[in-house]
C-alpha positions, 0 to 999 in steps of 0.5 A: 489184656492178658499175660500168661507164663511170662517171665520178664520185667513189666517195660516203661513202654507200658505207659503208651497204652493210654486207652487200656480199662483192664490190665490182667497181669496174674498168674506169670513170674513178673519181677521188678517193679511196676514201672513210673509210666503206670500213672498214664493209663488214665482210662484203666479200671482194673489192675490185677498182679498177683502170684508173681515175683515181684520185689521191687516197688509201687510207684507214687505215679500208680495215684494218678489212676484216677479211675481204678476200681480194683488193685490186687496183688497178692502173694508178691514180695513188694517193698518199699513205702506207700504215701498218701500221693499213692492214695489220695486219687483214687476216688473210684477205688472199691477193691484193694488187695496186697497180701506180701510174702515178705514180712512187712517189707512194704510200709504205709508211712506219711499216711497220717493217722487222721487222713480221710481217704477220698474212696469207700471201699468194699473189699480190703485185704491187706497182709503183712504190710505195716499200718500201724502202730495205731488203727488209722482213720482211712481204715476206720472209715471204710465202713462200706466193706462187705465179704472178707476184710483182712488186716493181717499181720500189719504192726498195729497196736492198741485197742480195736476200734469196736464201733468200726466192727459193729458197724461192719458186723452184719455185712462182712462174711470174715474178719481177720485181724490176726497178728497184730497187737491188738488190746482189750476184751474180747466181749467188748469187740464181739458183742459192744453195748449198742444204743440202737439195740433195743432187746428184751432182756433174754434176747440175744441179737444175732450180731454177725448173722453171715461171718463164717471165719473169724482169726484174732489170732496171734494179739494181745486180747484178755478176758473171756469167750462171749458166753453167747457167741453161738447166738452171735454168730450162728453161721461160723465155720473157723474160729482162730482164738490162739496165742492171746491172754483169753481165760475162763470156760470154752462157752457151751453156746459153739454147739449152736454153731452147726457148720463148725469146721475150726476151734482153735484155741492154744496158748491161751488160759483157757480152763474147765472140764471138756466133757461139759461140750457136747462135741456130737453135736459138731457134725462137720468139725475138722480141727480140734486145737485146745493145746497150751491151756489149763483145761482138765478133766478126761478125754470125751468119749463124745469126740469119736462122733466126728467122722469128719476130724482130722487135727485133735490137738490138746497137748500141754493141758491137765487132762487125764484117764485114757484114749477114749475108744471112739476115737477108732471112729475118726478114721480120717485122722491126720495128727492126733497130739495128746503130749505133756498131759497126764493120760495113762494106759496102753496103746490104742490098737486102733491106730494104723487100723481103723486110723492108718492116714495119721502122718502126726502121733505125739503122746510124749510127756504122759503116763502111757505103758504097755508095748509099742503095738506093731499096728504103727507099722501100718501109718503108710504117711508117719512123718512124726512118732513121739512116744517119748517120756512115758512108761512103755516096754518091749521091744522097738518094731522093725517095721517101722521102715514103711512109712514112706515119708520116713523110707524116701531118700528125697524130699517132699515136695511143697505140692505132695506136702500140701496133699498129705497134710492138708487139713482144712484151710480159707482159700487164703489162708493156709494155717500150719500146725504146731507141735512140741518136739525135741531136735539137736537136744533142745525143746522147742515148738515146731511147724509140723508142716516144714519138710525137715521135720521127719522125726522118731523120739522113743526116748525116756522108757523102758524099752529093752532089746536090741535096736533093729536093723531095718532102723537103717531103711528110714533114709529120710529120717532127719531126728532119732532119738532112742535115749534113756532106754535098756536097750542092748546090743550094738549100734547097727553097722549100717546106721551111715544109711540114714543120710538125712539124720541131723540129730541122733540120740541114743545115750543112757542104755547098755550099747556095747560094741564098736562105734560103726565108722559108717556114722562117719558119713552122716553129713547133716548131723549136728547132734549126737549123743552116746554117752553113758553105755558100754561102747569100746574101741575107736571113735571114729573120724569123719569132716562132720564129726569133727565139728562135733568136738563136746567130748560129753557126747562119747561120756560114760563109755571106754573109748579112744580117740586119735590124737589131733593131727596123728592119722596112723596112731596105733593108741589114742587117748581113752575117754574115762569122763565119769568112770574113774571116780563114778560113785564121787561124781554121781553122788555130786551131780545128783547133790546138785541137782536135788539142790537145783530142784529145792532151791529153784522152786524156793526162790521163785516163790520169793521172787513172785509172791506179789503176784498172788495179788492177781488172778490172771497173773497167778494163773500164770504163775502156777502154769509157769511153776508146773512147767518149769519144776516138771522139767527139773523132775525130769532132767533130775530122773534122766540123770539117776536113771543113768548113774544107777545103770552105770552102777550096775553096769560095774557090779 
């Protein structure tokens, strides 16, 4: 039986249906709950209900299908409690799939760690629903399971039941285990000391001769990367490693890996020099993502072979030199994110030519000079431009108005966001990407693909002449942020245009003029900032902006505003923060930050010397320390920056 594009909640009377084997529910926008009469279908087989919206519960009456092979609901939003009386039936049981929606809103209690399940299952996927805390038997025991096995997101906490893994190791063609808690050393897990193994010294087995994806992302495992893991698992196509406590080299034993589509790596410790890869050999490599770590050395000219890349990924690390030129080759680029290194250089010229399908370009935080090339202007999918924090001169393009992510007053759809960004992904298992940004004045990391992140950062250069015009044509634009500048001239009269701005940043330049009353109408704005430049006149008033009542957004600057309530006063009040007394007040914030940056440093040290005791841990700290005292530098810098414009300013 088959439902197709219906809309309804599943009837008690489905319980009449004594005799039904197959019941095909997929693919409708059923809601509710499956109803107590399910436990009547005595002779049902299959039971497949997924991608609908389901929000209600499974019954304790679904253990009663006795018969049921296979259960599979997917993408739902299901809650509630699953016990062992919705379990302990199901003698035939060989499929279960529930993949949630909802985070872990459906719960396995009063499964008792040491139950024995009466069924042997041979696929299991299951996906932000809560397991834990401990790894349980039922699921131990289910050493049978063949194909993909998922266990996802589901609260579990402690070490990995290694020999479980052994045990499935030469059947399973993926392994997901991501998001969970999960402890101990990654060698241990991938390659155990097997007693069966009765090897010569120099011999590596080939443990998981058919595994083709393997996600251990987002837990608690230490140690290194197998040196032998290409040998273990020659057939693998994506390895998710991210956000554990691994350290040590990337293995050189990947470039046996002669199908890999995915290393991701980030928010690890991982260190050494990529040019010891060979990254030619990877013919098929669509994503590279290495961000977050402590890998150092250049950029391997190596990398320009992948024709087939899309994600280049390796921001937050100590890598130095330039863009290598044969990345002009990697024509299928999507996102390339080289921020908070310490490159250097012009430009590339080839982006936007021979690279014009980037909807992602984040070089923020590094030490690149020259101008803005007008090649950008061709980026047709530009989502995200981040050149902030570098050396760069000249003026900003005006035509950067045809990106049409950028231009469009609407939103992108989910579907059209899905095309543009789609990088590579298991058909079930759709991974965002991440990158770090600042929005509404703060850093943080991002999901690049969420539809609000349209951005444009120039910030902290040494960009000169005027802010063009067609600046005011990316109506879709949600951040802007062209702080710490030279540049001159007035705001644009029409910068009201650009209705989807929620963050607009344009302080410590030499802006004169009136504040155009078109930003009036900026509805979604939550941040502004146009201290520190020479704005005159009137602030304007507007429902948004008066919920933006921090007089330091206007500091700096010689303007008026309306007394509260007086709509029709000739005269306001004339903002002077930081004119009258500017040499005092300059010399006693530069004092305090030079305190700020002697002092804060000084007493870390003190605060953690014990942990020089440990190398993982002092690894950490210098990480922690190089972060933390290059963000002091750097508020440090926007601060004499300003002050020493203000003084010339007056001069």
């Amino acid at each position: 039986m088959a439902l197709e594009s219906f809309v309804f909640r599943i009837p008690n009377s489905l319980g009449t249906l004594e005799n039904l084997r197959f019941l095909y529910l997929s693919y409708n926008k059923l809601w509710g709950s499956l109803p107590n009469s399910i436990g009547n279908l005595s002779s049902l087989q299959y039971l497949k209900a997924s991608y609908n919206r389901f929000n209600g519960t499974i019954p304790p009456s679904f253990g009663q299908l006795s018969k049921l092979i296979e259960f599979s609901s997917n993408e739902n939003s299901w809650q509630g409690i699953i016990t062992e009386d919705h379990l302990v039936n199901l003698t035939k049981l060989e499929s279960l799939q529930i993949y949630t929606n909802k985070n872990q809103s459906l719960i396995f209690s009063n499964v008792s760690y040491e139950w024995n399940p009466p069924f042997r299952l041979k696929t299991l996927y299951l996906r932000k629903c809560i397991i834990g805390p401990q790894f349980p038997i039922w699921l131990q025991v289910q050493t049978q399971l063949a194909g993909d096995v998922i266990i996802s997101d589901a609260g579990i906490r402690g070490p990995i039941p290694n020999e479980w893994v052994s045990k499935l190791s030469s059947q399973i063609t993926g392994l997901d285990l991501s998001y969970n808690l999960l402890e101990g050393k990654l060698a241990d897990l991938l390659a155990p000391q097997h007693p069966n193994y009765d090897l010569p010294e120099d011999s590596t087995p080939i443990r998981y001769p058919n595994l083709t994806f393997l996600y251990l992302d987002g837990n608690l495992l230490s140690g290194s990367i197998p040196s032998n893991i290409g040998d273990l698992m020659p057939n693998l196509e994506q390895l998710y490693l991210s956000e554990n406590r691994l350290n040590g080299t990337i293995p050189l034993s990947i470039q046996n890996m002669s199908n890999f589509g995915i290393i991701s790596l980030p928010d690890n410790q991982l260190s050494g020099d990529l040019l010891d890869i060979s990254w030619g050999k990877f013919k098929s490599l669509e994503v590279i993502d290495l961000a977050n770590n402590n890998l150092y050395g250049k950029i391997p000219s190596s990398i320009g072979f992948l024709t087939y890349l899309k994600t280049l990924r390796l921001s937050n690390n100590h890598l130095h030199g330039g863009i290598p030129k044969s990345l002009h080759n990697c024509s299928d680029l999507r996102s390339i994110d080289l921020s908070g290194n310490r490159l250097y250089g012009s430009l590339p010229l080839w982006i936007g030519l021979d690279v014009s399908k980037l909807w992602l370009l984040n070089l923020r935080s590094n030490h690149f000079s020259g101008t803005i090339p007008s090649q950008l202007c061709n980026l047709r999918w530009l989502r995200l431009l981040d050149l902030s924090n570098n050396n760069i001169s000249g003026g900003i393009p005006s035509c950067l108005n045809n990106s049409e992510p950028l231009v469009s007053e609407r939103s992108i759809s989910a579907n059209e966001l899905y095309l543009m960004t789609h990088i590579f992904s298991h058909n079930y298992h759709f991974r965002t990407e991440k990158t770090t940004l600042v929005m509404k004045g703060r850093e943080d990391e991002y999901s690049v693909i969420l539809n609000r992140v349209l951005t444009i950062d120039l910030s902290r250069n040494k960009l000169s002449g005027e802010i063009p015009n067609e600046i005011t044509n990316l109506r879709g634009l949600v951040a802007l942020n062209l702080s710490n500048n030279d540049l001159v001239g007035s705001i644009p009269e029409n910068i009201g245009a650009m209705q989807q701005l929620e963050t607009l940043d344009l302080s410590c330049n030499h802006l004169s003029g009136k504040i155009p009353t078109s930003i009036a109408s900026l509805n979604f704005l939550a941040h502004l900032n146009l201290s520190f430049n020479n704005l005159t006149g009137r602030v304007p008033t507007g429902k948004q902006l008066q919920t933006l009542n921090d007089p330091s957004i206007y500091e700096g600057n010689s303007l008026e505003t309306k007394s509260s309530g007086d709509e029709n006063a000739n005269t306001g009040n004339v903002l002077i923060l930081g004119i009258k007394d500017g040499k005092e007040n300059e010399s006693e914030m530069f004092g305090i930050f030079i305190s700020m940056a002697i002092g804060f440093p000084v007493g870390l040290n003190i605060w953690f010397f014990t942990i020089f005791t440990n190398e993982s841990r002092r690894i950490l700290y210098l990480r922690f320390i190089d972060r933390i005292s290059y963000d002091i530098l750097e508020k440090i810098g926007f601060v004499v920056s300003c002050t020493r414009k203000m003084r010339r300013r007056r001069s």
